[in-house]
C-alpha positions in Angstrom: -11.8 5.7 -5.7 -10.9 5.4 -2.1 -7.6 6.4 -0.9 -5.7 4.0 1.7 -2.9 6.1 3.4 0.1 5.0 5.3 0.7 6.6 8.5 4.8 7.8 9.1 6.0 5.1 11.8 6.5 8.7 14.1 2.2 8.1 14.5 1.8 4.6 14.1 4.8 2.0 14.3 4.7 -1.1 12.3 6.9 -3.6 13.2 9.7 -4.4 10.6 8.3 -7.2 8.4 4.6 -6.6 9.2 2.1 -6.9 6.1 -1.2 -5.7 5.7 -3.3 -7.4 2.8 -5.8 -5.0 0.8 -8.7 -6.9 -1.5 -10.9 -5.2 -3.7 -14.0 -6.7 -3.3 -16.3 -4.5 -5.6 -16.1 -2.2 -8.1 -14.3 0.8 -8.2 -10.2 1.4 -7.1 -8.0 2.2 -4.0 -5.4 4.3 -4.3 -2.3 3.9 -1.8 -1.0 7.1 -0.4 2.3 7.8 1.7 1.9 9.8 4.7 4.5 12.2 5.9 8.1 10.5 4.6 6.2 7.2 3.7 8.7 5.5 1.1 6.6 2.8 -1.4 8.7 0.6 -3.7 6.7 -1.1 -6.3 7.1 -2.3 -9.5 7.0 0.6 -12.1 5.8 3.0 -9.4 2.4 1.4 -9.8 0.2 2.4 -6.9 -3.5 1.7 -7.5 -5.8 -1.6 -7.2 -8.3 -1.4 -9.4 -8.8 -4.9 -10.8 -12.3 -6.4 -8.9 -10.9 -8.5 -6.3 -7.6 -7.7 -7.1 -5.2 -7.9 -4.0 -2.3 -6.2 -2.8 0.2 -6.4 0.3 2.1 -4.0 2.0 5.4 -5.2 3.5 7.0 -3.2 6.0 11.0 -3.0 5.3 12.1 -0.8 7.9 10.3 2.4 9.5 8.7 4.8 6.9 9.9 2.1 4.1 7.1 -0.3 2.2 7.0 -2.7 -0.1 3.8 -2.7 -2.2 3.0 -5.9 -4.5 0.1 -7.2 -6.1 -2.4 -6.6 -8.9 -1.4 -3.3 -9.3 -1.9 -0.3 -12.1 -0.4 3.0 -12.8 
């Protein structure tokens, strides 16, 4: 499992609406982490890619706030 975490826009800033595609190419998962007062919204809470290549998107809605969609499991 490898863990992809999002940095609080106070360290890195992301401009609202910016997306950031995530394939799983081989085996294995990745597990999406919040940073410091991260938000993620996804459906059912879901927050791990671990279909081989599976993909997911991050959509930034507004400062510490993402959207995460895709081929995601609990």
């Amino acid at each position: 499992t490898y863990n992809l975490t999002v940095p609080p826009a106070s360290t890195t800033n992301f401009s609202d609406g910016a997306s950031i595609d995530v394939i799983l190419y081989g085996t294995g998962s990745i597990q999406f982490v919040t940073g410091s007062g991260v938000t993620f919204r996804s459906a059912n809470s879901w927050t791990k890619l671990s279909t081989r290549y599976g993909a997911a998107t991050l959509i930034n809605i507004a400062g510490d706030e993402w959207y995460l969609i895709g081929n995601l499991n609990p």
